[in-house]
C-alpha positions in Angstrom: 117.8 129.6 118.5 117.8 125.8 118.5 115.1 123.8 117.5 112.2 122.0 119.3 113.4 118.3 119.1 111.3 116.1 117.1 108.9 114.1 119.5 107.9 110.6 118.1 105.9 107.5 119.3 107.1 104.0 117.9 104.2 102.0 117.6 104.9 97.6 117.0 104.3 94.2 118.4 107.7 93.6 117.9 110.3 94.2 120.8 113.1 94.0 118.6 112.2 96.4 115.8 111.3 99.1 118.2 114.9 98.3 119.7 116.2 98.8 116.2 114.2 102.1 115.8 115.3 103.2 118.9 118.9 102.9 118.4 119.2 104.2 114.5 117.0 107.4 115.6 119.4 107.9 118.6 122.0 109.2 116.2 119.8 111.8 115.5 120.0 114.7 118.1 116.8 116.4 116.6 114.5 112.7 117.1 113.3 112.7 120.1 111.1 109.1 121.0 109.0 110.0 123.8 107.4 106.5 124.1 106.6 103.1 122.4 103.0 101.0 122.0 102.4 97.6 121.5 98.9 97.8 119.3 96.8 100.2 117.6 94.8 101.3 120.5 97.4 101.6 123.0 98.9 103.8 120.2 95.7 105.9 120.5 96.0 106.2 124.4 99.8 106.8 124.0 99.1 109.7 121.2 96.7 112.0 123.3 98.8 111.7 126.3 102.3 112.4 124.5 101.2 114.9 121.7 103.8 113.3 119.6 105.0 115.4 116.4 105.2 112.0 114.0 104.1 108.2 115.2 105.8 105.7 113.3 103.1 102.9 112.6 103.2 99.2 111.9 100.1 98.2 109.8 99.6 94.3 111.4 99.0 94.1 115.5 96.8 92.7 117.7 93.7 94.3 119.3 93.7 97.3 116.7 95.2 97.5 113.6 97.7 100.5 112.1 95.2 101.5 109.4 92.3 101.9 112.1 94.4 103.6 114.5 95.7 105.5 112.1 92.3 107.3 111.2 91.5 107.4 114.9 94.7 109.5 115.5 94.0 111.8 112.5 90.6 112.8 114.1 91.8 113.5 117.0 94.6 115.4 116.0 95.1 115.9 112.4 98.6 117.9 112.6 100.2 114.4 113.7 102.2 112.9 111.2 101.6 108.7 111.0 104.9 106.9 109.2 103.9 103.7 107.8 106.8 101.3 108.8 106.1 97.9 107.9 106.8 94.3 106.8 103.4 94.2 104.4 104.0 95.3 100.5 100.5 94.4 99.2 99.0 97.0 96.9 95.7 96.1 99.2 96.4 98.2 101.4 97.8 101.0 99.9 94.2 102.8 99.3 93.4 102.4 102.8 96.5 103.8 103.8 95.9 106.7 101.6 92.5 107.0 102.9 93.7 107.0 106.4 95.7 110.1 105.6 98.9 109.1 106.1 102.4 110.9 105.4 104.8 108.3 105.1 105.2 104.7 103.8 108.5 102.9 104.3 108.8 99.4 103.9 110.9 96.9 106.8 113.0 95.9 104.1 114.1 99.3 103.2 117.7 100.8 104.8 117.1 102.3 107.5 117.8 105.9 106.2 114.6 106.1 104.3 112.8 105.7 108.0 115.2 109.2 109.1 114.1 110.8 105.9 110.5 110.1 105.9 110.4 111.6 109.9 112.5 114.5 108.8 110.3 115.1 105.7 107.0 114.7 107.5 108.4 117.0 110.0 108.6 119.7 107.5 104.9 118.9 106.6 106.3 117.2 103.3 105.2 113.6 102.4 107.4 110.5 101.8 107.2 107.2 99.8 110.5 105.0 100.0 111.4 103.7 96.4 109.7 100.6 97.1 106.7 101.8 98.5 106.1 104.0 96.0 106.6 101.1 93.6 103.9 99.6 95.4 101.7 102.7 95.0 102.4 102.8 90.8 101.1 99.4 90.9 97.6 100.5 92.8 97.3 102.7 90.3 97.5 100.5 87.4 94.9 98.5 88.7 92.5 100.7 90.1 90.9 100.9 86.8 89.9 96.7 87.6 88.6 97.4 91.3 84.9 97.1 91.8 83.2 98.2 95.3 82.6 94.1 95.9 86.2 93.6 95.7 86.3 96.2 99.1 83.7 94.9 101.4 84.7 96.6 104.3 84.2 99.9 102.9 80.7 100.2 104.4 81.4 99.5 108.2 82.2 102.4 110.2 85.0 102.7 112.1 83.5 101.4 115.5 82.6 97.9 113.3 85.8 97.8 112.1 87.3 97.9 115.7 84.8 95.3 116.7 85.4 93.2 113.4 89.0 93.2 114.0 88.3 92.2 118.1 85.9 89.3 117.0 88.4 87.8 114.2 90.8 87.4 117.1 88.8 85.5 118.9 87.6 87.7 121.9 84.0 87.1 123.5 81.1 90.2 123.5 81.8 90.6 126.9 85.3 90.9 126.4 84.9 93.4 123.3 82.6 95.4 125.4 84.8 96.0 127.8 88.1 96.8 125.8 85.8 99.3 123.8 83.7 100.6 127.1 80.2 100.0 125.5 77.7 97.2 126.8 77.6 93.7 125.2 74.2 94.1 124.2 75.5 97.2 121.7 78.7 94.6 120.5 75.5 92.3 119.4 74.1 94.8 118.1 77.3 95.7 116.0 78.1 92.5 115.7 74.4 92.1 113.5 75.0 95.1 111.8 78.2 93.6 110.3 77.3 90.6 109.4 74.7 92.2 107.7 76.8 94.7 105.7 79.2 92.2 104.8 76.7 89.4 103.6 77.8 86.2 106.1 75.4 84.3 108.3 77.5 82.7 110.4 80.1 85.0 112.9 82.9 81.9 112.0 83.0 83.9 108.4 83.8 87.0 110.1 87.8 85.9 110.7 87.8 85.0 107.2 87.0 87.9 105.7 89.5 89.1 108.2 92.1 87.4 107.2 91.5 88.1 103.8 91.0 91.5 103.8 94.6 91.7 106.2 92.5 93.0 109.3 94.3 90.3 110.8 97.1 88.0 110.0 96.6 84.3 109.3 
């Protein structure tokens, strides 16, 4: 009996790396890509529509980040496998990627076989570290003994804060926020003070540089 083909979403800001994911899974008669997205929650929309069997996940794009979208995914579906397939290789955000329940991490730089292996393994309900990645996760470890909870503000927003953390950092207006996220700007104020509170600032200018430290956005 031949198999069900492997359905998978390509998530990435980047044109030309999905082309190049594209192409190297075309070799493979059992990958199936049933559709790409551009940012985290397009990825969300895409997901629920498509049922994919394994999304393959940038970390870094605009209007929702990989991490977030990630854990958004999960709870809608937690049979989906997420590949992490990224450019980033700070140990930062290896515990959030944890967290997020991930199943595979496999860095840009790594050949492009380690991406087939970590969709074949996650396929098989298996996880997947490429050798760097999993370098990367050794060195968490190591250093986890030296983390304090100050050292991970963001660990007290919910997920909805984070979403509207990420949305202010980038620049967007309440109004603007309220209607990507379909609440009213009176409740993105409200979110907006519940943030600020949580994280300790006083002016919403600090907001994008927590941000950008903490990697919800790039610089």
């Amino acid at each position: 009996m031949k198999k069900e083909p492997i359905k998978i979403l390509i998530v990435d800001d980047h044109q030309v790396v999905v082309g190049g994911i594209r192409s190297a899974l075309s070799e493979h008669p059992r990958f199936l890509v049933v559709g790409e997205a551009h940012n985290g929650r397009q990825a969300i929309r895409m997901t629920q529509a498509l049922k994919p069997h394994v999304v393959i996940m940038d970390i870094t794009m605009p209007d929702l980040n990989g991490i977030d979208a990630t854990i958004q995914i999960k709870k809608f579906d937690n049979s989906i496998r997420v590949v992490i397939f990224s450019m980033h290789s700070d140990k930062e955000y290896v515990m959030d990627l944890l967290k997020a329940d991930i199943s595979a991490y496999v860095l840009k730089e790594d050949p492009m076989s380690e991406l087939v292996e970590a969709i074949d393994a996650t396929s098989r309900g298996k996880t997947f570290f490429s050798k760097s990645a999993t370098q990367i996760l050794l060195n968490c470890i190591h250093s986890l003994g030296r983390l304090k909870d100050r050292d991970k503000p963001l660990g007290e927003l919910s997920i909805r804060e984070r979403e509207v953390l990420q949305l202010l950092a980038e620049g967007h207006t309440v109004k603007v926020i309220g209607e990507k996220l379909a609440i009213s700007p009176k409740t993105v104020e409200s979110h907006k003070y519940n943030i600020m509170s949580k994280l300790g600032v006083s002016r919403a200018a600090e907001l994008t540089r927590i941000a950008i430290r903490e990697k919800i956005i790039a610089p």
